[in-house]
Backbone bond lengths (Angstrom), bond angles and torsions (degrees), N, CA, C in turn:
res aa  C-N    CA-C-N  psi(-1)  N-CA   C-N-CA  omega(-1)  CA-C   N-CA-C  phi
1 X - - - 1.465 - - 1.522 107.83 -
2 X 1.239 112.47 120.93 1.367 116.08 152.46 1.286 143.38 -8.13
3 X 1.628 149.03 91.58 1.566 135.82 -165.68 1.480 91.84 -47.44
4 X 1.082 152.54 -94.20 1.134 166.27 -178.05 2.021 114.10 -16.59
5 X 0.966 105.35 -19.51 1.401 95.28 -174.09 1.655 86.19 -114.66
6 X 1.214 127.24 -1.76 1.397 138.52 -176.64 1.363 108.17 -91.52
7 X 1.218 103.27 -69.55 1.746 100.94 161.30 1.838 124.49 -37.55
8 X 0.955 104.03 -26.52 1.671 126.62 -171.61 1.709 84.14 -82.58
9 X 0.786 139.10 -86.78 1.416 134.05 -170.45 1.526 103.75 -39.02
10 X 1.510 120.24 -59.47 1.102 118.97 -167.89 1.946 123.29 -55.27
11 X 1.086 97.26 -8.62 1.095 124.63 -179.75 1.122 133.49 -72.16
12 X 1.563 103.06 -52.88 1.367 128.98 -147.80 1.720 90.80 -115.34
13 X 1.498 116.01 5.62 1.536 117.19 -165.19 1.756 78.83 -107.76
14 X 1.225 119.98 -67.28 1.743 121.97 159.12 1.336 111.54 -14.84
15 X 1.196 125.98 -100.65 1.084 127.88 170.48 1.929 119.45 -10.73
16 X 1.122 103.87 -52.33 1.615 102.29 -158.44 1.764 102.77 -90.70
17 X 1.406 97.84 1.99 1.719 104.91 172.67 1.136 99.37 -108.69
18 X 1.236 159.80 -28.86 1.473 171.57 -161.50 2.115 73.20 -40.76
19 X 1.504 115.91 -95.81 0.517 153.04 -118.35 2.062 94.29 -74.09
20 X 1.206 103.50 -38.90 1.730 107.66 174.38 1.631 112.54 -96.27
21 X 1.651 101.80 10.14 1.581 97.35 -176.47 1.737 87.35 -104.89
22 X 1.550 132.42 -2.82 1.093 104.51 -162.81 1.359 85.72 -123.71
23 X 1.156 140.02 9.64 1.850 145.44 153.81 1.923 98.64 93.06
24 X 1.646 108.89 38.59 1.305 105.12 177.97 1.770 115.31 -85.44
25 X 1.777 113.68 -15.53 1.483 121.26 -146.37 1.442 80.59 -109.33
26 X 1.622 113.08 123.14 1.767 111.14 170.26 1.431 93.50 -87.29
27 X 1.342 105.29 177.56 1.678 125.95 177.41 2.054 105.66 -57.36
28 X 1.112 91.26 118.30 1.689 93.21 177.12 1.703 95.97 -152.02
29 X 1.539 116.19 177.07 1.201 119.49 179.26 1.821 120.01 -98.62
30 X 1.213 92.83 22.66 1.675 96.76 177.90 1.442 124.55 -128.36
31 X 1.464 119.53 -30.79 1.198 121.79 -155.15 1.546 87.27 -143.64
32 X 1.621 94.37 123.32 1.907 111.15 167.84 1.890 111.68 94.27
33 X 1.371 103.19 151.47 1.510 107.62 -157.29 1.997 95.38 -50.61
34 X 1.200 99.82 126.98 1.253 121.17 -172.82 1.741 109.96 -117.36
35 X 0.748 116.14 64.10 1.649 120.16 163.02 1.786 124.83 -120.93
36 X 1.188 119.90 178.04 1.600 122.70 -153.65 1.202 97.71 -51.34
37 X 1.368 113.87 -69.95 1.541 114.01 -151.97 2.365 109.28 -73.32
38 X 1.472 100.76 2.31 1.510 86.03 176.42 1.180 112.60 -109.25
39 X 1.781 126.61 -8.90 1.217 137.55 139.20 1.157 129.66 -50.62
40 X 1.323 111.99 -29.30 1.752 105.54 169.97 1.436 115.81 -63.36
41 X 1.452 119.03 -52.88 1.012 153.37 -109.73 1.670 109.81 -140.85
42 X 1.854 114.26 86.06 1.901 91.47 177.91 0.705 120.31 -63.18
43 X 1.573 118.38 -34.86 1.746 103.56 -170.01 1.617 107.18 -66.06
44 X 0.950 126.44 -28.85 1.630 131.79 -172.21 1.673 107.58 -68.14
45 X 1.506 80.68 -29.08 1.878 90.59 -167.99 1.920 107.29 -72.88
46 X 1.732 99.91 -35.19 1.396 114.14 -170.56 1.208 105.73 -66.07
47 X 2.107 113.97 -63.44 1.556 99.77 164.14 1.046 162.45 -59.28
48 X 1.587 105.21 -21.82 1.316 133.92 163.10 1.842 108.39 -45.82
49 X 1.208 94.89 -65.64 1.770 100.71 178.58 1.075 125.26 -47.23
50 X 1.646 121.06 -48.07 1.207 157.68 157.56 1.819 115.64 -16.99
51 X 1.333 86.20 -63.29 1.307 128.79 -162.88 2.255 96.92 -67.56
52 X 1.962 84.31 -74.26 0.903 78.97 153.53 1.892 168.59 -98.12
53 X 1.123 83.32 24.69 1.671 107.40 175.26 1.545 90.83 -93.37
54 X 1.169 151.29 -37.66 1.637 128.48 -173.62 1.443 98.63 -83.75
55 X 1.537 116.34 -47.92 1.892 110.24 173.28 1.627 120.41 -42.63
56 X 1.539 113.04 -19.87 1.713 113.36 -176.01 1.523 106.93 -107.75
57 X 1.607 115.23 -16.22 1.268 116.72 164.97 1.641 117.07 -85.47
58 X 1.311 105.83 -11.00 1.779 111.07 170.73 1.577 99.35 -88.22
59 X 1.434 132.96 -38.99 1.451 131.94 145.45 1.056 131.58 12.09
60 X 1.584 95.37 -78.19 1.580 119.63 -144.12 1.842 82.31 -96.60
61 X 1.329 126.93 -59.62 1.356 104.06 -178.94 1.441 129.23 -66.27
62 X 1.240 122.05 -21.74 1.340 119.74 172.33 1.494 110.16 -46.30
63 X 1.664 100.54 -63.77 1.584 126.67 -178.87 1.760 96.17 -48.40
64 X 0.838 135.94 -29.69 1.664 141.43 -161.90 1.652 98.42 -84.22
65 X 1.568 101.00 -45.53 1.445 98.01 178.31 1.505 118.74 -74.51
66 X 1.240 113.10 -59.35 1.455 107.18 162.58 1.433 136.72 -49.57
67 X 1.498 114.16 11.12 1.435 108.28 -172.75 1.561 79.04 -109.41
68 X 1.789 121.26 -49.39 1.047 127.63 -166.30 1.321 121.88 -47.00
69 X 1.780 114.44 -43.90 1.273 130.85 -168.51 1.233 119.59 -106.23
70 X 1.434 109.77 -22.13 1.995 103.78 158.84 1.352 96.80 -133.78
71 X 1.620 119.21 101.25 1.017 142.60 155.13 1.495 110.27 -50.45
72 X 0.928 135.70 -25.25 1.431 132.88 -162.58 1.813 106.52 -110.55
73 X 1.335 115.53 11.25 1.310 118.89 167.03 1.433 87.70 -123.11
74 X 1.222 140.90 -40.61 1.748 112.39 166.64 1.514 111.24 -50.39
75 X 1.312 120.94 -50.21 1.287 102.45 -166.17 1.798 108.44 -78.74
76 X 1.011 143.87 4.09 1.382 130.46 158.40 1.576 111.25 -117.05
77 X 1.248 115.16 4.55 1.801 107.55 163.68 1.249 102.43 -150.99
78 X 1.841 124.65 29.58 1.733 91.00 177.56 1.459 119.04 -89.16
79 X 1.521 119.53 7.44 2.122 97.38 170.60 1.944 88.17 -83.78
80 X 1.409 136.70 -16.00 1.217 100.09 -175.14 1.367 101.53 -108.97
81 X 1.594 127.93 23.29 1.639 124.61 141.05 1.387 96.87 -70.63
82 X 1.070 140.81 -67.92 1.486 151.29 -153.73 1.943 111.41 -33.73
83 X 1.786 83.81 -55.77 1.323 80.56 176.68 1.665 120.14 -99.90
84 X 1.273 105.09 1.41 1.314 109.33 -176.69 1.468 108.33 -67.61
85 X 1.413 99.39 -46.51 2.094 119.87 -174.41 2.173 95.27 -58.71
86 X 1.229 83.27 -61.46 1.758 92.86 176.26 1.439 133.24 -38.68
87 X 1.524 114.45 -43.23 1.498 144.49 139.53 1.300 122.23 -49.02
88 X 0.882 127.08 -58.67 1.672 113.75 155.00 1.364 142.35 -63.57
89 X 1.902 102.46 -10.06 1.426 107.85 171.33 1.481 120.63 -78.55
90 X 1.822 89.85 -29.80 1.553 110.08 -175.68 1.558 104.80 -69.40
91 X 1.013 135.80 -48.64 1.473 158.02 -145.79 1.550 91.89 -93.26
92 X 1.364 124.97 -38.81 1.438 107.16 152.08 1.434 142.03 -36.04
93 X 1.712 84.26 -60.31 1.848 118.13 -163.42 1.296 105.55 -69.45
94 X 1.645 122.64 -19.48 1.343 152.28 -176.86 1.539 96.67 -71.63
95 X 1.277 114.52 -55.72 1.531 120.21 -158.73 1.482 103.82 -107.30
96 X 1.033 151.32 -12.81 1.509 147.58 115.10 1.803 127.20 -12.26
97 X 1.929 96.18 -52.08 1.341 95.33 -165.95 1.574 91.88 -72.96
98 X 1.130 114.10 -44.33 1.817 145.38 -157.17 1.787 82.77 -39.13
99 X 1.594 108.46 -56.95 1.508 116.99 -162.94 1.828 105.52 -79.45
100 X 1.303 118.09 -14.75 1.594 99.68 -175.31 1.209 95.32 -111.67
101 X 1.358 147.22 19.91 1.377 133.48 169.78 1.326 98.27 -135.18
């Protein structure tokens, strides 16, 4: 993958957490970590998001740095940095909610 179309993700993964890292997105069925127990549950739903909107904004810059500073592991593994960094944010936000509800 491309540094440049990598950065574009990294970006646009920032951006779309901005918004559940700062507790603006209430419980709805479209937008923000959406699984059983944060749908039941606002308060679960608030931290959960919370929680995970700063885990995908620590993501996207980590991933930003490593594309930035070893160019040469973006260009022979960055779609499986991409989702690797992404997978561990989720797999956090997973085991966060798991622990407050």
């Amino acid at each position: 993958m491309e540094s440049q179309k990598l950065y574009v993700a990294w970006v646009m993964l920032f951006v779309v957490s901005i918004p559940l890292a700062f507790d603006l997105v209430p419980p709805n069925g479209l937008y923000g970590f959406r699984i059983a127990s944060t749908l039941a549950n606002p308060e679960t739903w608030r931290r959960g998001n919370i929680f995970a909107g700063w885990a995908f904004m620590a993501a996207a810059v980590i991933g930003g740095a490593i594309t930035h500073f070893f160019p040469e592991v973006t260009e022979t593994w960055g779609s499986l940095l991409l989702v690797g960094i992404v997978f561990v944010a989720v797999a956090a936000s997973f085991v966060y909610v798991k622990l407050i509800s």
